[in-house]
MARLOZA-603491 format. One record per atom (N, C-alpha, C): x, y, z. Coordinates in pm, whole numbers, plus 50000, padded with zeros to 5 digits. Layout:
MARLOZA-603491
XYZ;...
//
This chain:
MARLOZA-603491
506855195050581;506945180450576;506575174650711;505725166350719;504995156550853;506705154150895;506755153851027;508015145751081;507645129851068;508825125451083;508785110951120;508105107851251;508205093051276;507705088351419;509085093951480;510445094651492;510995090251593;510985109951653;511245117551510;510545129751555;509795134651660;508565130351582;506915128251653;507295128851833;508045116051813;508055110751988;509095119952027;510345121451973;511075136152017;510295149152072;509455148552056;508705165152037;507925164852184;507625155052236;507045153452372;508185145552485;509245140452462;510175135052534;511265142052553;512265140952620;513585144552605;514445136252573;515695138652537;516235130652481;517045127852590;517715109552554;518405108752651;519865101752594;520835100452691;522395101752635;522365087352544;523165090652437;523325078352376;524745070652393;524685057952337;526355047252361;526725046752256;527385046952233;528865041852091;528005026252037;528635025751896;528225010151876;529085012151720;529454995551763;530914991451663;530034999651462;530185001751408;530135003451320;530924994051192;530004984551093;530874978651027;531364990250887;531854979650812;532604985250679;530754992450604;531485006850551;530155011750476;529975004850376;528345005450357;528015003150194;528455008050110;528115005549962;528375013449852;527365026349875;527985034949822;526935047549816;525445045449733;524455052149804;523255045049818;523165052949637;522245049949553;521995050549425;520675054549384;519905062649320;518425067549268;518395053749147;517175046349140;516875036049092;516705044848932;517075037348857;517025040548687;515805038848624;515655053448634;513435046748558;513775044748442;515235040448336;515385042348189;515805025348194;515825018948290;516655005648289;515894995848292;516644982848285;516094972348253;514934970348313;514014964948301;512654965348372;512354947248348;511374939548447;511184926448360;510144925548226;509694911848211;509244917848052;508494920248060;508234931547937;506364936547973;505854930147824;504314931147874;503794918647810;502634924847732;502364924247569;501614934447497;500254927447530;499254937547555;498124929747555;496994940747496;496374934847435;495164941747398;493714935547454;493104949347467;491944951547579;490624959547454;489944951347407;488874958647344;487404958247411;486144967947435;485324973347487;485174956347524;484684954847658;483644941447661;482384944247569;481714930347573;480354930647511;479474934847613;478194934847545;477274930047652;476014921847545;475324917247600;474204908547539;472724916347487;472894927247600;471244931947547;471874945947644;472134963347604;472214973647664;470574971047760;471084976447862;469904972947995;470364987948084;469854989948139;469894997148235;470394993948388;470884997048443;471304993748623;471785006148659;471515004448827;472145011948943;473245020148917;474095014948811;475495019648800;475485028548655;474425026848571;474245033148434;474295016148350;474505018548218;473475017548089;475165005948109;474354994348085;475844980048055;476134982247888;476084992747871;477004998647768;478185003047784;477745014047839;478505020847947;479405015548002;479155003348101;479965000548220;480964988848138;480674984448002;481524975947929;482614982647902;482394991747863;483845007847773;484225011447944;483465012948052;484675016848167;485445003348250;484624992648228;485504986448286;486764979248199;486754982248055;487844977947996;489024990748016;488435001348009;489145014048023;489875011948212;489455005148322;489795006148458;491074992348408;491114980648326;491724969648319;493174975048260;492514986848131;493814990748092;494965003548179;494145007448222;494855012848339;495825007648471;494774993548499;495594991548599;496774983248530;496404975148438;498084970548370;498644978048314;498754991448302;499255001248245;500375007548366;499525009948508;500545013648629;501455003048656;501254987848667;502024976748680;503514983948634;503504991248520;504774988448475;505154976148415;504004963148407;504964954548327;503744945748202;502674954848154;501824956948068;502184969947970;501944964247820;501714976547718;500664973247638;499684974847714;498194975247715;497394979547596;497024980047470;496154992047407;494934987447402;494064996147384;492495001447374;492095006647498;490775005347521;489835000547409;489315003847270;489915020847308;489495023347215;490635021147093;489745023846950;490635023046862;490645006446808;490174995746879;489974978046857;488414976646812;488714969546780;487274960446714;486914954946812;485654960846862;484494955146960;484004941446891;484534931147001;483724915247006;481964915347014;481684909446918;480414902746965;479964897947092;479014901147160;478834885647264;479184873647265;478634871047088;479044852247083;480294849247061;481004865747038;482544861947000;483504860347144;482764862647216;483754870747340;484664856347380;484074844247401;484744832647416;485614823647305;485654830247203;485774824447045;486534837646974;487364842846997;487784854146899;489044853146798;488794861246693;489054857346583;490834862546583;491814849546591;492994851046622;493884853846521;492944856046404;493924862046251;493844878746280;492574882946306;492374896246350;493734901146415;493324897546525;494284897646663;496184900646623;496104887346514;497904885146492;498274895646386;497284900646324;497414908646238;497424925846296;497044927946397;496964940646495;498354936246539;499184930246604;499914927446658;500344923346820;499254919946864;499234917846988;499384901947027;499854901847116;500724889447184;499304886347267;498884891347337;497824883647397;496374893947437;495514888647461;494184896347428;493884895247558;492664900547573;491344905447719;490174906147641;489144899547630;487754894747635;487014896647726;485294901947733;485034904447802;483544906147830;482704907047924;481024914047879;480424911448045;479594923648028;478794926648070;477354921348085;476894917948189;475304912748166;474834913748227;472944924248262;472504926248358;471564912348360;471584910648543;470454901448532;468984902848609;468674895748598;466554896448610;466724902248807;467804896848904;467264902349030;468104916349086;468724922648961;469174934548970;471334933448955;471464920348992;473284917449018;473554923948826;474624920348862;475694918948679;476344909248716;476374903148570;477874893148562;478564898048489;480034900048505;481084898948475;482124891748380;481884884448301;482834874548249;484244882048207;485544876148220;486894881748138;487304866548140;488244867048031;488744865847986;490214862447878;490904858947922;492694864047875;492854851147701;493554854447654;493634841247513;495264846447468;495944836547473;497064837647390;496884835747227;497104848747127;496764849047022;497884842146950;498944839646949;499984826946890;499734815746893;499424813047036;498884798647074;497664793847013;496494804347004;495444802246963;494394793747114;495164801547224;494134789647297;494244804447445;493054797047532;492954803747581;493734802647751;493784817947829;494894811447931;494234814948063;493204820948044;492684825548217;491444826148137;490424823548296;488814834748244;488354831248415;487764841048430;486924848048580;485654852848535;484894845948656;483894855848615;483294863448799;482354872548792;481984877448900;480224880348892;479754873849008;478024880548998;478224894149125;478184904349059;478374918849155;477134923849206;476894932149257;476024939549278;476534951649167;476074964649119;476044973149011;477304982649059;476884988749186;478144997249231;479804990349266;479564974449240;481044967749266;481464966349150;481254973548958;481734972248890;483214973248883;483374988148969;485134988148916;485874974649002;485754973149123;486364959049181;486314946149070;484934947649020;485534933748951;486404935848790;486674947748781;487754953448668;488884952748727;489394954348859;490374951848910;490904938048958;489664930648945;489914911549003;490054912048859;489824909748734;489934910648607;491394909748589;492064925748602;493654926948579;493874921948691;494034915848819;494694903448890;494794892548821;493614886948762;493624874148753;494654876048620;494594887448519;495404884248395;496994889748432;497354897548542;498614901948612;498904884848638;498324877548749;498534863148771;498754855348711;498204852048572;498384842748478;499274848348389;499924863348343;500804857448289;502164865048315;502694869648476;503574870748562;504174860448628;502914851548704;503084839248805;503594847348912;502864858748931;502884866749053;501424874649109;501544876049221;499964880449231;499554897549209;498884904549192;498304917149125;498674923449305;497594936349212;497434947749382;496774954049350;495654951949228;494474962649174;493694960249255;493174951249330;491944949649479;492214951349596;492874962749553;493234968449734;492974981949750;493124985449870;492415000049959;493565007250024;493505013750008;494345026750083;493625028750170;494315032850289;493805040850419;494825053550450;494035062950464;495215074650481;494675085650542;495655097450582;494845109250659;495075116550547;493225128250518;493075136650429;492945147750526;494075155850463;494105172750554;493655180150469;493185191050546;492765206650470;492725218050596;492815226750565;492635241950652;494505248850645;494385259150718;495655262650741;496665260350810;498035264750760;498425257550852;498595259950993;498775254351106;498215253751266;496945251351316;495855248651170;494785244651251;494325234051121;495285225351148;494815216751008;493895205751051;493015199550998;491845192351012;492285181550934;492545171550987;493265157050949;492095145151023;491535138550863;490575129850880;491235116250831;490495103650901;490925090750824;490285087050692;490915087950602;489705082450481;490135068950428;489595064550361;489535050750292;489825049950096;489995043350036;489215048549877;490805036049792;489995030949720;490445019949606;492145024849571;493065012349540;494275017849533;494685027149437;493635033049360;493815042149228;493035055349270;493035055549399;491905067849438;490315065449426;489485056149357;488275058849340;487435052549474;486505055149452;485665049949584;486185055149727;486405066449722;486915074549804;485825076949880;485535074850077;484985081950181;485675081350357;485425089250401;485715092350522;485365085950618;486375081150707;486365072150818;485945079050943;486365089750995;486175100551090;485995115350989;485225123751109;484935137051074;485985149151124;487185149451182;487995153351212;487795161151266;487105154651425;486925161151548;488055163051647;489375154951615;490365152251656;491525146351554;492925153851580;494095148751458;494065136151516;494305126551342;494235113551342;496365113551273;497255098951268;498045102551185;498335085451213;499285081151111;499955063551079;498545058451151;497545055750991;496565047751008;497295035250921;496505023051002;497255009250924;496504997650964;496124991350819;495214984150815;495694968450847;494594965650907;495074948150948;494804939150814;496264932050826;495904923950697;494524914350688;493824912250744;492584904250784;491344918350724;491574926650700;491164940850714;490184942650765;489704934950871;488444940150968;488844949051085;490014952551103;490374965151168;491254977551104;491054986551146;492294998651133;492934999951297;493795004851244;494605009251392;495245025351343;495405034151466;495745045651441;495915056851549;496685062751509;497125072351656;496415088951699;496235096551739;495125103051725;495925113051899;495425121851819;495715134451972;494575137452016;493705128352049;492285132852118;492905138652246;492265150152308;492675156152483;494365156352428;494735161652335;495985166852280;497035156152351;496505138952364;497715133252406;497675118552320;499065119352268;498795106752168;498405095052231;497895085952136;497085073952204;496875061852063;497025057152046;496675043451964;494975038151998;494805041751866;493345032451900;492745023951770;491665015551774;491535003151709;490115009451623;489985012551521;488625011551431;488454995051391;486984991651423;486244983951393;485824983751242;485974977151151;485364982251013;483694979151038;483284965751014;482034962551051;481074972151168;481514975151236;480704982451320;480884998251376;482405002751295;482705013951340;482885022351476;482915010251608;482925011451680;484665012651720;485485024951802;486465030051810;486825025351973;487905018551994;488235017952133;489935019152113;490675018152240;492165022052278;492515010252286;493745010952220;494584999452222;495284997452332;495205004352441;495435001652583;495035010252665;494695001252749;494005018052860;494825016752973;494665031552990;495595036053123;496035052653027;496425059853101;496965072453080;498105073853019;498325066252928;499725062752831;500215069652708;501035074852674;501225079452532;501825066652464;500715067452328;501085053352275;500755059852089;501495053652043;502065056951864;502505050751797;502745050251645;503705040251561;503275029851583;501625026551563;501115011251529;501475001051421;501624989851392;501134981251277;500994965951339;500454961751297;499864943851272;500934937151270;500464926851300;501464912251264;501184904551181;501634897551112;500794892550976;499584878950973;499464881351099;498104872651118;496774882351164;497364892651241;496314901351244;495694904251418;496664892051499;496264890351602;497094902051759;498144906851619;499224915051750;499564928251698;499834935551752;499894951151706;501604953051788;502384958151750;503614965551776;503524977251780;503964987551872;504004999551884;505035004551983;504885016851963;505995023752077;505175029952236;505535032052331;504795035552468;506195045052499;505445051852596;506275064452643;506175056352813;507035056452875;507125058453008;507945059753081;508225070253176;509215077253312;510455080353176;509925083653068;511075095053006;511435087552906;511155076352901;511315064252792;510745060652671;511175062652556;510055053252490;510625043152425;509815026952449;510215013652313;509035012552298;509744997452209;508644995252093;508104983152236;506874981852198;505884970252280;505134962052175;504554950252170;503504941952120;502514941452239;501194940352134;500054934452312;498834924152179;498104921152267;497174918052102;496124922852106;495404926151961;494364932251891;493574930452010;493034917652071;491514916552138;491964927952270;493384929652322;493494939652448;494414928252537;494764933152641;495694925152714;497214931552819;498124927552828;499224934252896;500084934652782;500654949252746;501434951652642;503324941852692;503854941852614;505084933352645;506244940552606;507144945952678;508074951552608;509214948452544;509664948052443;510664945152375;511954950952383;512334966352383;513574972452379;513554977352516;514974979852544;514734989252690;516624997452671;516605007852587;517785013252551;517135030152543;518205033152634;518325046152606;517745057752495;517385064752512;516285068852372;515035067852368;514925067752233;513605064852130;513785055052036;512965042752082;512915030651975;511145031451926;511105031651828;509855030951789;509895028051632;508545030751556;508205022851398;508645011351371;507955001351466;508344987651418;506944982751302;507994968451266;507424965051170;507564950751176;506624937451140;507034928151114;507594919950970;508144910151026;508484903250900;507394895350860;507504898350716;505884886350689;505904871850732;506894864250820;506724850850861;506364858451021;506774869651092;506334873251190;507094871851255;508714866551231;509784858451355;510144873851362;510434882451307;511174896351269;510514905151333;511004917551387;510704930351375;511644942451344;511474949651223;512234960251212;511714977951263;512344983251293;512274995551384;513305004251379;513135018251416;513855030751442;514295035651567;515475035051573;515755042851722;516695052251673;517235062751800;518445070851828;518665066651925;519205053751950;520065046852070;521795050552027;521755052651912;523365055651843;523805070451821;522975072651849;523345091451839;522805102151724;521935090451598;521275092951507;519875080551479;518815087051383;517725078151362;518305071451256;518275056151282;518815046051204;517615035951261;517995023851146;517305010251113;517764999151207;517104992151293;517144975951359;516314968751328;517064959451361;516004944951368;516444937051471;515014933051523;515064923851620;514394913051596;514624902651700;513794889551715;512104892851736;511264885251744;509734889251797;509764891251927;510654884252003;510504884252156;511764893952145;511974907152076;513134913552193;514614911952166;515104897852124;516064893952159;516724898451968;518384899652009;518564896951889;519104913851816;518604921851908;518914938751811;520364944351792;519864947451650;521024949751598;520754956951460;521764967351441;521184982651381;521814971851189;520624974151085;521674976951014;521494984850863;521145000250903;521605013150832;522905018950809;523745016850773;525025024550765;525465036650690;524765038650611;524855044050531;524675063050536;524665067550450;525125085150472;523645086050534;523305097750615;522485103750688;521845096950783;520175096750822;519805087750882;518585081150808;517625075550894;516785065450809;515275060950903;514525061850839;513265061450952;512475054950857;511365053150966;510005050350939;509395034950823;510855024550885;510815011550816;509825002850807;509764998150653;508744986550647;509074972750598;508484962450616;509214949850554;507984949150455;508684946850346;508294942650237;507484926250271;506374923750172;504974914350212;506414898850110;506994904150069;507814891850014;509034890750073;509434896450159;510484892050287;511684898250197;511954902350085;513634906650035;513884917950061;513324928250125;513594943450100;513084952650264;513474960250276;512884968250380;512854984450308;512174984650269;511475001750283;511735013750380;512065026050336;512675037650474;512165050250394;512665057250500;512705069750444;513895079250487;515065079950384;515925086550442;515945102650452;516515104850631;515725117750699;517135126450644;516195140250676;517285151950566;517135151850416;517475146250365;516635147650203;515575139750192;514805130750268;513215125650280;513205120350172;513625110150100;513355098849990;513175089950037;512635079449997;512205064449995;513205059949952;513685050149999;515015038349954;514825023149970;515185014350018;515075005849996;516284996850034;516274985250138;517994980150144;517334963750220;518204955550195;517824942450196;517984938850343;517344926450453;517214930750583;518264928650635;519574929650593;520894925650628;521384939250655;520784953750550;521094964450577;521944966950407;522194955650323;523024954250234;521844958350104;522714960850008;521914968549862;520884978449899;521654984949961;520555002049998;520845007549851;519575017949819;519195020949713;518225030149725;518355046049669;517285052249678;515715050749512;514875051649579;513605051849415;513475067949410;513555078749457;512375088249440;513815100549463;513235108449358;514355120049397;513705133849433;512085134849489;511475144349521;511165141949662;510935151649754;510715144949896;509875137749912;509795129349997;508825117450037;509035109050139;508115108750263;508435099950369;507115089950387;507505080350484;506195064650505;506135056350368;507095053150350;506465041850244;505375029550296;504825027550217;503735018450229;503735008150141;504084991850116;503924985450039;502524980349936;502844975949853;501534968949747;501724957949791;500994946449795;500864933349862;501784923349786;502354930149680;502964919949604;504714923349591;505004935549705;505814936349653;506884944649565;505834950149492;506504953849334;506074971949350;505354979749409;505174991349427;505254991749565;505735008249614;505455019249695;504555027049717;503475027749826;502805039149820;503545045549933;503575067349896;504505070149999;503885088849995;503375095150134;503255107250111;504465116650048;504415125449964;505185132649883;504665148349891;505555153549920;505265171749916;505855180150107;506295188950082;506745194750199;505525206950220;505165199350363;503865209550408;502365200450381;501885204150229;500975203350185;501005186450096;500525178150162;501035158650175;500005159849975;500695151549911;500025143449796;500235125949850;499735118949755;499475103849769;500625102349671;501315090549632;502415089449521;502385079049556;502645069749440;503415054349465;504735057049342;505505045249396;506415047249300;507275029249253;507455027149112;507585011349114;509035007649167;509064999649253;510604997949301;511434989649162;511104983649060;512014980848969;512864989448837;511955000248878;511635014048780;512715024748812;511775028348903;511295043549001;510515051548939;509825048248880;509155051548802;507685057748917;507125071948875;506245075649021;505065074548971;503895079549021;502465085648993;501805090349065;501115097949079;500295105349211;498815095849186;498925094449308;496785087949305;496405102649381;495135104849239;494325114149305;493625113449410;493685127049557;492605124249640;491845137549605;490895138549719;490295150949718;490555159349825;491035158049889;491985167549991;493765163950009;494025171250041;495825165750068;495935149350098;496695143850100;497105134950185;498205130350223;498185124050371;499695120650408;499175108150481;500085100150535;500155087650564;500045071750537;499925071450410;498955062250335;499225047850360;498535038450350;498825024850426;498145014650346;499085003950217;498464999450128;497554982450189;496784978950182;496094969950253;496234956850151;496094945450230;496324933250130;495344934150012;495524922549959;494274921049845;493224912349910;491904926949844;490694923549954;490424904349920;489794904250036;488444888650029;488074890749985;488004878749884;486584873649787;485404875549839;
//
């Protein structure tokens, strides 16, 4: 199992004496979330092949073809939601073209479906596709969403995934997480000489390629919500260091220079400040500096190891890990510093915190049995999701899923739904560990 950050920074520091601190009344004993329990409502929808107007040929194959996969990518992704019971395509009566805006709602009520997905395909004369979807309430008889997209051929599955957003959106009144990217490190070789690369690839695994060639261990890659950067820590000359990938230009520089050990990056939710931990004269806290470069600022100055901060999505917040108490537990502080104050209480310890993109929850990983949990930023309604090991949770932009490495030794990808616990592995093609779920891309 990857250690944690506060680990990580253990392994090159020494430790130093810790202080007493008042301890309030414990929580309730923390709980594995009920994948058999109430869930909110899920919503029947049927998904039959899009049309298309005239089978044509493109870049991507035959808009036959790409009609049956991109209804097949729509039912999938409302299928992981957890709060879709999706059927087809196959097995439904394929729409006409002329029907696709007009469909026949006796059909429909008579299959039994509560609400439909419409759809087609169309190549055009300077090589793009359009896209049209769709959504129709079949009770109502009227219709409740429609999107359309002019793609280029290889952006089919994206616009199958803006598709199930826009119909997750219209009839949740919450926003999706099918147009987003994972960033994560893919390992392979044995172990002591493992070859850990940054890769990239769609939140379902597809469109999978490599960021670096793993000339050097990369590890906690994390994408700026703006996503024109990555940030990530890296043992180039075997000494950790934080450094900044460029997406647009792929050009790689240090998030601070000087001879520093620097780790445990992430963003601020504008995109303009990075939080991390720095090592110095035996020390390590957490620091902010900003993205363009500058004088880092320090925030903690306690005994120990403070590091894995995180912001709050308004940005006033930061939550983080120390052993200032004699174990790795959960704080939060002000943005400037001020304000810390632990609040994990609960049995064992707890690392590697994230704030949830909707401000109610903070994300962990509790150390010694390595599950993902979950506890509100007060420290109150702790709760474990996952009863197999698993450390780094990584949020979905909305909220409503976990992405989190899973496996001791040899890393898989896993998300898991926090209303559920309900899991799934996203396929990669090499191991993976670290994974870091990115907002929902720009239009």
């Amino acid at each position: 199992m990857k250690r944690t950050f506060l680990t990580l920074a253990a392994a090159f520091l020494a430790a130093q004496p810790a202080f007493a601190q008042t301890q309030p009344p414990q929580e309730p004993e923390e709980f594995v979330a009920d994948v058999t329990g109430a869930e909110d409502s899920v919503f029947r929808v049927a998904v039959p092949v899009f049309a298309t107007p005239q089978a044509a040929s493109t870049a991507a194959g035959n808009t036959t073809n790409l009609a049956q996969q991109i209804a097949e990518v729509i039912v999938t992704d409302l299928r992981n939601s957890r709060r879709f019971q999706p059927t087809g395509p196959g097995g439904l009566p394929a729409p006409s073209f002329g029907n696709v805006q007009s469909p026949n709602y006796g059909t429909w009520q008579g299959l039994g479906a509560d609400n439909l997905i419409q759809g087609y395909v169309q190549a055009n004369a300077d090589g793009t596709l359009t896209v049209g979807c769709y959504l129709f309430d079949v009770d109502g008889q009227s219709q409740r969403a429609r999107q359309g997209f002019v793609i280029q051929p290889g952006e089919w599955r994206r616009a199958a995934h803006r598709c199930a957003d826009t119909i997750y959106g219209s009839l949740t009144a919450d926003s999706g997480f099918f147009d987003t990217r994972v960033v994560y490190v893919a390992e392979s070789g044995p172990p002591g000489r493992r070859r850990k690369q940054l890769a990239i690839m769609d939140y379902d695994g597809a469109n999978h390629r490599f960021l670096t060639q793993g000339q050097w261990t990369v590890l906690t890659p994390r994408f700026a919500p703006d996503q024109r950067t990555i940030t990530f820590m890296s043992y180039e000359n075997e000494r950790p260091r934080v450094y900044i990938l460029d997406m647009a230009s792929g050009r790689v520089r240090p998030l601070v220079e000087g001879p520093y050990q620097t780790f445990a990056p992430r963003y601020s939710p504008d995109s303009r400040t990075i939080v991390f931990s720095m090592a110095q004269n035996g020390n390590t806290d957490v620091y902010t500096v900003p993205v363009a470069g500058g004088t880092p600022r320090r925030l903690t100055n306690a005994p120990g190891i403070d590091t894995g901060g995180s912001f709050s999505p308004d940005g006033r917040q930061i939550v983080f890990e120390s052993d200032r108490g004699g174990s790795q537990q959960i704080y939060v502080m002000n943005a400037d510093g001020s304000g810390q104050r632990r609040i994990s209480f609960g049995g064992g310890g707890a690392a590697t915190p994230e704030w949830s993109p909707r401000g109610d929850l903070i994300a962990y990983t509790q150390t010694g049995s390595f599950r993902i949990g979950v506890m509100r930023p007060d420290g109150g309604g702790a709760r474990l999701l996952t009863r197999d090991s698993g450390e780094g949770p990584t949020w979905a932009p909305n909220g409503r899923a976990i992405m989190y490495q899973r496996g001791l030794g040899r890393g898989q990808v896993w998300y898991v739904d926090v209303a559920s616990g309900a899991t799934r592995r996203v396929p990669t093609p090499l191991e993976g560990s670290d994974p870091n779920w990115s907002a929902l891309r720009p239009n």
